[in-house]
PyMOL Python script that loads the backbone (N, CA, C, O; Angstrom):
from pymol import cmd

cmd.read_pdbstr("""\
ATOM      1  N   UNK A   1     191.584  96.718  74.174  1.00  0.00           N
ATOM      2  CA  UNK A   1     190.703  95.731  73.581  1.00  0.00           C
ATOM      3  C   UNK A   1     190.464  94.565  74.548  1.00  0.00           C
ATOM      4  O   UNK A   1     189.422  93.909  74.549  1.00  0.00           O
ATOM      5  N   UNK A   2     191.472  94.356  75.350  1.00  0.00           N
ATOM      6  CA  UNK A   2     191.145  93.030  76.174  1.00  0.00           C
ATOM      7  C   UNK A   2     190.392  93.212  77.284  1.00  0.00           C
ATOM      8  O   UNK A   2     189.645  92.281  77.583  1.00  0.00           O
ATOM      9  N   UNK A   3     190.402  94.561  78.244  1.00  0.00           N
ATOM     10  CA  UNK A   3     189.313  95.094  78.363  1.00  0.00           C
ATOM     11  C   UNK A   3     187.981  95.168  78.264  1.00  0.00           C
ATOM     12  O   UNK A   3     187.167  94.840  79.127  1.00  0.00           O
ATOM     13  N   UNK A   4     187.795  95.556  77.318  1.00  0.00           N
ATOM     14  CA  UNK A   4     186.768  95.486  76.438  1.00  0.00           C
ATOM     15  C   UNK A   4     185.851  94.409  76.443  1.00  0.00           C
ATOM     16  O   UNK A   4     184.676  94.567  76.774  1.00  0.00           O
ATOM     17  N   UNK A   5     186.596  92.706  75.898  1.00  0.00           N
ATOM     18  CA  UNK A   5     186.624  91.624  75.810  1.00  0.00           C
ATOM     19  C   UNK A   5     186.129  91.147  77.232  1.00  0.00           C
ATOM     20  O   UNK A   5     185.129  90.447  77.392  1.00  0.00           O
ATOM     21  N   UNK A   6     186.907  91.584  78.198  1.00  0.00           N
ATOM     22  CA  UNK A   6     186.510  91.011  79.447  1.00  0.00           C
ATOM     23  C   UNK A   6     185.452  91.633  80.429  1.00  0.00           C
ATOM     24  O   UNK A   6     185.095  90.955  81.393  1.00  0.00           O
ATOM     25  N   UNK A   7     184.881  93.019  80.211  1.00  0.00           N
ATOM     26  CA  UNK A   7     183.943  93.618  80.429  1.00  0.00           C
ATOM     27  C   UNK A   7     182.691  92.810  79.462  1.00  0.00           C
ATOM     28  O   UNK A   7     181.623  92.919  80.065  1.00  0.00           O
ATOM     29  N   UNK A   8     182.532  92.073  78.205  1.00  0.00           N
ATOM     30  CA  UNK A   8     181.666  91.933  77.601  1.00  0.00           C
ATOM     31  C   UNK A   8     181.637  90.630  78.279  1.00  0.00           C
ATOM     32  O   UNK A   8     180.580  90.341  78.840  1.00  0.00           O
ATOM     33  N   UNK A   9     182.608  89.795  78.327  1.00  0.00           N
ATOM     34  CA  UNK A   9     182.475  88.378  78.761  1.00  0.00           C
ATOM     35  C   UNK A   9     181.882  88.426  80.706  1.00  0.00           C
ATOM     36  O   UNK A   9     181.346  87.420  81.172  1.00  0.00           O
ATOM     37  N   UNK A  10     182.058  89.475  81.437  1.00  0.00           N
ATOM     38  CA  UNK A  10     181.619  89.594  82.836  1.00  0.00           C
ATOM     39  C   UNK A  10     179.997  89.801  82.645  1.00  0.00           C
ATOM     40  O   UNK A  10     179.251  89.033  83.253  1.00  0.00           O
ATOM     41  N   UNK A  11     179.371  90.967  81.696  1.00  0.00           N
ATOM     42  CA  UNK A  11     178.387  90.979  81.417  1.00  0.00           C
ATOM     43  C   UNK A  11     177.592  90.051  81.119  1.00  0.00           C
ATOM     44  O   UNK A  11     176.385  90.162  81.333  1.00  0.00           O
ATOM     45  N   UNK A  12     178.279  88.684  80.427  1.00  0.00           N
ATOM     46  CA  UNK A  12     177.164  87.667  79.785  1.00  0.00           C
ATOM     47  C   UNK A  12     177.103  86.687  80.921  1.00  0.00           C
ATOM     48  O   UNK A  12     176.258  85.796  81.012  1.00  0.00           O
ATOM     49  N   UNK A  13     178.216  86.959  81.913  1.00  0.00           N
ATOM     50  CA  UNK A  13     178.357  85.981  83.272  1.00  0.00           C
ATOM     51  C   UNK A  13     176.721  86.072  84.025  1.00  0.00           C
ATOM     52  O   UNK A  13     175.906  85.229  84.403  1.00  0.00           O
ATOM     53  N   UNK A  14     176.778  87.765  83.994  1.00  0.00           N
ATOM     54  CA  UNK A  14     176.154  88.585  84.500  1.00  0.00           C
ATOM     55  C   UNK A  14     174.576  88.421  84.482  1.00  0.00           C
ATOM     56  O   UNK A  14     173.657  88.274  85.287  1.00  0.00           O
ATOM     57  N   UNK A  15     174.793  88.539  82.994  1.00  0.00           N
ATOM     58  CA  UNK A  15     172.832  88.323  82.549  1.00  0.00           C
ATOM     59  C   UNK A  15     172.457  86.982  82.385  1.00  0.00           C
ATOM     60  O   UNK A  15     171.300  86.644  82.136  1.00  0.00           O
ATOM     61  N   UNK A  16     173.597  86.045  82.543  1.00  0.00           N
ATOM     62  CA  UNK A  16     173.089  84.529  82.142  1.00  0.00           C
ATOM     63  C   UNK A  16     172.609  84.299  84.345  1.00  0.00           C
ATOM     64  O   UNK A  16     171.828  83.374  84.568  1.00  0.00           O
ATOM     65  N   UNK A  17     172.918  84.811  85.144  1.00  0.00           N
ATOM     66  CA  UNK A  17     172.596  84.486  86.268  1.00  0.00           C
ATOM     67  C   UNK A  17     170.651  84.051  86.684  1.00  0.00           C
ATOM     68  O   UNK A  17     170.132  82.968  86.952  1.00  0.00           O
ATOM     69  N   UNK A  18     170.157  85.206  86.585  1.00  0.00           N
ATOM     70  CA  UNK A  18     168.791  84.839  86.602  1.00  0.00           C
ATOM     71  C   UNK A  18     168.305  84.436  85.955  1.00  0.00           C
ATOM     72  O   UNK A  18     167.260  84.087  86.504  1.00  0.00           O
ATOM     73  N   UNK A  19     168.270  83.918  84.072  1.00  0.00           N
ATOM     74  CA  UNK A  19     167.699  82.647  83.874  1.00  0.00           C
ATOM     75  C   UNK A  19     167.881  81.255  84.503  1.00  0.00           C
ATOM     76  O   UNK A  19     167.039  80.365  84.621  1.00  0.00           O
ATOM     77  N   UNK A  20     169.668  81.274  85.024  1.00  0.00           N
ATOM     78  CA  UNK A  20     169.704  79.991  85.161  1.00  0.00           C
ATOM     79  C   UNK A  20     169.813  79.706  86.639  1.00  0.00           C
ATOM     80  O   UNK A  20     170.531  78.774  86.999  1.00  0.00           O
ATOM     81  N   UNK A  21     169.108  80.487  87.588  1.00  0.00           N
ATOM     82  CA  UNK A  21     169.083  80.601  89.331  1.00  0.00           C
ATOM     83  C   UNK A  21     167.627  80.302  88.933  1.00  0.00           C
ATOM     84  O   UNK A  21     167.210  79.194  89.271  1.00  0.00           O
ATOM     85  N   UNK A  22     166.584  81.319  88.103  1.00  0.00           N
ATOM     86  CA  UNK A  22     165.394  81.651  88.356  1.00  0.00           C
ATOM     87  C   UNK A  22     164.859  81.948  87.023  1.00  0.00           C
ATOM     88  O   UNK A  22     164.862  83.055  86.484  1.00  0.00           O
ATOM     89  N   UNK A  23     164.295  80.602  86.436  1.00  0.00           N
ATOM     90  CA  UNK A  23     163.715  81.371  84.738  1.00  0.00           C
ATOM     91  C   UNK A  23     162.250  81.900  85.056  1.00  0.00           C
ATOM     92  O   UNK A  23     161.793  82.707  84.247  1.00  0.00           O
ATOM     93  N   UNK A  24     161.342  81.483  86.306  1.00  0.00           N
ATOM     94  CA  UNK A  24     160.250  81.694  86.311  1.00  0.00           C
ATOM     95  C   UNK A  24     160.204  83.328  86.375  1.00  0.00           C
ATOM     96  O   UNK A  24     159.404  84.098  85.842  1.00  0.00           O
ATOM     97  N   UNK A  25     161.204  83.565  87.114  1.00  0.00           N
ATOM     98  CA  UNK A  25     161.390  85.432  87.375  1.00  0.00           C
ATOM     99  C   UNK A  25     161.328  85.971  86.023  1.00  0.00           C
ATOM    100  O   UNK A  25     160.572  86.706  85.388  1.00  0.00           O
ATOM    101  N   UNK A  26     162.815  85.084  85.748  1.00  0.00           N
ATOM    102  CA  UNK A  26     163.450  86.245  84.455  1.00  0.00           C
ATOM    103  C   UNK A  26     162.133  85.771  83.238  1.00  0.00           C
ATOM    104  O   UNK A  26     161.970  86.600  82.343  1.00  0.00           O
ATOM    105  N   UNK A  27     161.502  84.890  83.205  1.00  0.00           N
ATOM    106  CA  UNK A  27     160.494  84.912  82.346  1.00  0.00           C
ATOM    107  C   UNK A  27     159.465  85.993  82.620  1.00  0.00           C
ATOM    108  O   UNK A  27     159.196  86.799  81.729  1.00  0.00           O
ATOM    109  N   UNK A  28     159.080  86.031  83.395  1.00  0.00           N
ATOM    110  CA  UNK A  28     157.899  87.098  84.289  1.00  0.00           C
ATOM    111  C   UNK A  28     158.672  88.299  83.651  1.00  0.00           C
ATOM    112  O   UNK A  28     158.119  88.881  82.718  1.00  0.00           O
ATOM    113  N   UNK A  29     160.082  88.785  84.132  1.00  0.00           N
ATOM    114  CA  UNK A  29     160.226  89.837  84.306  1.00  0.00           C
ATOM    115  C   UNK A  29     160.138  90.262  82.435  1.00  0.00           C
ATOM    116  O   UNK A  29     159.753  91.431  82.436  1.00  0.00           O
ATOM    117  N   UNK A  30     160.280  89.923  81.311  1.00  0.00           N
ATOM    118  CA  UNK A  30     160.189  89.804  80.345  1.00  0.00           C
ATOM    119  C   UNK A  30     158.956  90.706  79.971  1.00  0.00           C
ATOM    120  O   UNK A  30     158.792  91.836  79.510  1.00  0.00           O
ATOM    121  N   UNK A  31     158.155  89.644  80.399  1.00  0.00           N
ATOM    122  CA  UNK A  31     156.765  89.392  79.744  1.00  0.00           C
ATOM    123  C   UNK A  31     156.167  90.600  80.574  1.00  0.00           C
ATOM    124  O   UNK A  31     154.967  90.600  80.296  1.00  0.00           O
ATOM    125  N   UNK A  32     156.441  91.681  81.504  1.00  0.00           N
ATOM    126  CA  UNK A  32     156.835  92.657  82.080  1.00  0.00           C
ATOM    127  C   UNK A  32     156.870  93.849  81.163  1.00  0.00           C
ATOM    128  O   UNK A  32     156.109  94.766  80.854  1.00  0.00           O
ATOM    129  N   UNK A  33     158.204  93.399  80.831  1.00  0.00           N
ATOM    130  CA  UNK A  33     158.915  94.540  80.231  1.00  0.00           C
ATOM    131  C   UNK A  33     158.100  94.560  78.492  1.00  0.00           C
ATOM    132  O   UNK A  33     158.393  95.440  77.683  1.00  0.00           O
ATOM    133  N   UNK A  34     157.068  93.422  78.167  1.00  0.00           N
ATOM    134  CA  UNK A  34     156.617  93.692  76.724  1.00  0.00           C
ATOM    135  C   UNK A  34     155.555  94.226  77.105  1.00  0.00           C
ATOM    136  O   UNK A  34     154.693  94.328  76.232  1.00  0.00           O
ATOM    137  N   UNK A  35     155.329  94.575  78.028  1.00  0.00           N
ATOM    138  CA  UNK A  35     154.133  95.627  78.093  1.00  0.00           C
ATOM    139  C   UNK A  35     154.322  96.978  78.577  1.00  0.00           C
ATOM    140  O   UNK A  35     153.453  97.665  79.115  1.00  0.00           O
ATOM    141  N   UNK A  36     155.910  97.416  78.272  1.00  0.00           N
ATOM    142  CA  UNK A  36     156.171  99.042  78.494  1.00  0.00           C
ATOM    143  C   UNK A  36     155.877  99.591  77.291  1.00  0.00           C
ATOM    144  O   UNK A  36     155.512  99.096  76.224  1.00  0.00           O
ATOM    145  N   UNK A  37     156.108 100.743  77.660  1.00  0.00           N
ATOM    146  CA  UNK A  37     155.852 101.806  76.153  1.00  0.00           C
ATOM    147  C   UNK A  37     157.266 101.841  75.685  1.00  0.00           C
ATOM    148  O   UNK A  37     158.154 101.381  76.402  1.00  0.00           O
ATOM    149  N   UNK A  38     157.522 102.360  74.525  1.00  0.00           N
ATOM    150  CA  UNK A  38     159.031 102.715  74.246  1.00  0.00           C
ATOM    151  C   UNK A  38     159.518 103.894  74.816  1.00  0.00           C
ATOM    152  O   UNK A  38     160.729 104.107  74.880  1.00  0.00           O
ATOM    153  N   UNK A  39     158.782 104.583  75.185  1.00  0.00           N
ATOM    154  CA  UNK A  39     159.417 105.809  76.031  1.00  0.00           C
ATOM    155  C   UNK A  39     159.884 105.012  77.018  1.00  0.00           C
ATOM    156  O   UNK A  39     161.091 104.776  77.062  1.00  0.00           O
ATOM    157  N   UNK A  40     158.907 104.406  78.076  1.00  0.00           N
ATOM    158  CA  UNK A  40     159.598 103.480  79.054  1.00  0.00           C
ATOM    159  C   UNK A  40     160.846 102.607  79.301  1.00  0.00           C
ATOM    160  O   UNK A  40     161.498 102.559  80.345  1.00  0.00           O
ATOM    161  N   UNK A  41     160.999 102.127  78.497  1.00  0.00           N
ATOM    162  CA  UNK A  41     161.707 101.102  77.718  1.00  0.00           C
ATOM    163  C   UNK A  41     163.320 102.114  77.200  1.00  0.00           C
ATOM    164  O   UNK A  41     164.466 101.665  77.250  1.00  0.00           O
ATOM    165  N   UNK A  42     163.054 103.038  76.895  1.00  0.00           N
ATOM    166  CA  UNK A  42     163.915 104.352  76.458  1.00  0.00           C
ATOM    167  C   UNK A  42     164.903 105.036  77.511  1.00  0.00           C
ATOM    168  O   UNK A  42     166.013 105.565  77.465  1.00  0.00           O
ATOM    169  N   UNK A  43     163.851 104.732  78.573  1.00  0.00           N
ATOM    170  CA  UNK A  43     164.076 105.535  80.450  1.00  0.00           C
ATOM    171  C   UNK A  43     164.942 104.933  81.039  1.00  0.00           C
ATOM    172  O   UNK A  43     165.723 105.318  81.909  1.00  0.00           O
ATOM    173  N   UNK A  44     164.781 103.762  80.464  1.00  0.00           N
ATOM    174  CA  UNK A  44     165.372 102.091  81.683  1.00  0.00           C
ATOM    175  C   UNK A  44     166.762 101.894  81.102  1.00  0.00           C
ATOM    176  O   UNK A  44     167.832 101.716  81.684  1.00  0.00           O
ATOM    177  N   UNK A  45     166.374 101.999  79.340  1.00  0.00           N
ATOM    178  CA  UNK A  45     168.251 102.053  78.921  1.00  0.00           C
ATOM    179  C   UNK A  45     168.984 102.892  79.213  1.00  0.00           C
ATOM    180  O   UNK A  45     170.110 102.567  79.589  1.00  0.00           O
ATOM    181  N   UNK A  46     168.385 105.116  79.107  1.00  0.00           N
ATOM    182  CA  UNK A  46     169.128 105.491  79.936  1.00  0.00           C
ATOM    183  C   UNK A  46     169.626 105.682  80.679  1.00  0.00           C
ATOM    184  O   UNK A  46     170.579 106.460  80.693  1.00  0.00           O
ATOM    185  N   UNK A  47     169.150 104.985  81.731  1.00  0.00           N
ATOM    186  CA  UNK A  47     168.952 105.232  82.798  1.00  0.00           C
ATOM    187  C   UNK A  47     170.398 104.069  83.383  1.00  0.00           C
ATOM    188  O   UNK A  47     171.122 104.302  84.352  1.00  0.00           O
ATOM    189  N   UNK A  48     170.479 102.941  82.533  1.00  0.00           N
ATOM    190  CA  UNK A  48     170.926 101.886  82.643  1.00  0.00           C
ATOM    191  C   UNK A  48     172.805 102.575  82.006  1.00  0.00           C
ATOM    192  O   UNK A  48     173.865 102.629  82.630  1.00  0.00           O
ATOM    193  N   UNK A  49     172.466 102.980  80.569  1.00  0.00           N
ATOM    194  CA  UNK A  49     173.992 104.265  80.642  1.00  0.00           C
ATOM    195  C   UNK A  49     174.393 104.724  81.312  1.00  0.00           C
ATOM    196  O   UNK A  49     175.558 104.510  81.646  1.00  0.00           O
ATOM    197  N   UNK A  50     173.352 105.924  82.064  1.00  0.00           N
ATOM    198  CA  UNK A  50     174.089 106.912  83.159  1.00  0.00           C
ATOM    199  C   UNK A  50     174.772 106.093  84.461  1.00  0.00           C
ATOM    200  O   UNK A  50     175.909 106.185  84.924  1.00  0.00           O
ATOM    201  N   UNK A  51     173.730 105.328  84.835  1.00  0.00           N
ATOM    202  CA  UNK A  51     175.274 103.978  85.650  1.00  0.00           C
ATOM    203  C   UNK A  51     175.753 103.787  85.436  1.00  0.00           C
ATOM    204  O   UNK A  51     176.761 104.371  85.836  1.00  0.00           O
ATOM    205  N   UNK A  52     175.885 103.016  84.758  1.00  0.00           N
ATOM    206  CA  UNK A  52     177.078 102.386  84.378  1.00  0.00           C
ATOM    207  C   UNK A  52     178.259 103.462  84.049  1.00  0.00           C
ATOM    208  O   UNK A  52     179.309 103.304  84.671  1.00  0.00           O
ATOM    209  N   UNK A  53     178.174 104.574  83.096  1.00  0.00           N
ATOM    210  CA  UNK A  53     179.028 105.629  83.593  1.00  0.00           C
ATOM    211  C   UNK A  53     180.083 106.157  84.072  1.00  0.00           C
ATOM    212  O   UNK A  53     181.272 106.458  83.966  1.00  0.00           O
ATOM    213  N   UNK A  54     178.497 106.129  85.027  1.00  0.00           N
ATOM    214  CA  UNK A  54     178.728 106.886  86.612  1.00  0.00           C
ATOM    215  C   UNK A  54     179.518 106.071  87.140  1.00  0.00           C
ATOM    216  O   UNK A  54     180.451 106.630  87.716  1.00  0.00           O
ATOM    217  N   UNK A  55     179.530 104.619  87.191  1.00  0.00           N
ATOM    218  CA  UNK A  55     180.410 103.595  87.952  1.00  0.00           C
ATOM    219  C   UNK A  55     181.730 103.199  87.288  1.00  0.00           C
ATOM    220  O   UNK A  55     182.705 102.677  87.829  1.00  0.00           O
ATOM    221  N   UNK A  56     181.574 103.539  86.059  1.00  0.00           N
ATOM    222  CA  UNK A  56     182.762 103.253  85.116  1.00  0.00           C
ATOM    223  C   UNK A  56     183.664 104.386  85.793  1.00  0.00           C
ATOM    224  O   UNK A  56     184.785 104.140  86.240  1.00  0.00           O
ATOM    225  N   UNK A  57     182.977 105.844  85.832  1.00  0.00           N
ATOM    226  CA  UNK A  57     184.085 107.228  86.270  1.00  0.00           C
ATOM    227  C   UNK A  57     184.225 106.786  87.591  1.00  0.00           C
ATOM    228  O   UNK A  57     185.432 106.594  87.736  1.00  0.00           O
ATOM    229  N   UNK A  58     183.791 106.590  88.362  1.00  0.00           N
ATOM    230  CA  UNK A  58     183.557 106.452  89.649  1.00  0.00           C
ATOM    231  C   UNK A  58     184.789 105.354  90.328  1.00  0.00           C
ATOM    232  O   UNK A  58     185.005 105.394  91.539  1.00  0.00           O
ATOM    233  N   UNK A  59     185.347 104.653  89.670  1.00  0.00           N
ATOM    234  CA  UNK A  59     186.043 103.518  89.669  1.00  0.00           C
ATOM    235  C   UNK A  59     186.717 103.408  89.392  1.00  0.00           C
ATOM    236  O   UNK A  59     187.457 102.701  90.077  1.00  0.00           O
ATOM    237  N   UNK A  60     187.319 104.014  87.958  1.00  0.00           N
ATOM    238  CA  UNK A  60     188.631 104.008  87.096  1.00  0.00           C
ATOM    239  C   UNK A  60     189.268 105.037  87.889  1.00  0.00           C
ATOM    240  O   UNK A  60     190.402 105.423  87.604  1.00  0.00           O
TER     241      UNK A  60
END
""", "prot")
cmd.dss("prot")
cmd.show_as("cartoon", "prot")
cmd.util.cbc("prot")
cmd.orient("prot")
C-alpha cells in the first residue's frame, strides 16, 4: 500500500510539472487533445498502460 501511495503521490509531482513550468503548452496541449476522437483518445491511454507496464516489468 505505501507503494502504491508513493507511486500516486510521484505521479501528481509528475503531471503538476507542465502547468506550472508552462500553462501556455499544457493549455494548448488540452485544447489539442478536445479535438481527438475517442478512438484516439482510447490509443493514447493504451498506449500510455502498455508503458508503463512495460517499465513497471522492466524495472521491478
Amino acid at each position: 500500500m505505501t507503494n502504491l501511495l508513493l507511486a500516486f503521490a510521484l505521479m501528481l509531482v509528475i503531471e503538476g510539472l507542465l502547468p506550472f513550468a508552462a500553462p501556455r503548452i499544457w493549455r494548448e496541449t488540452f485544447r489539442r487533445a478536445l479535438e481527438l476522437t475517442d478512438g484516439q483518445l482510447r490509443f493514447v491511454g493504451l498506449s500510455s498502460i502498455v508503458i508503463g507496464l512495460t517499465l513497471l516489468l522492466l524495472f521491478r
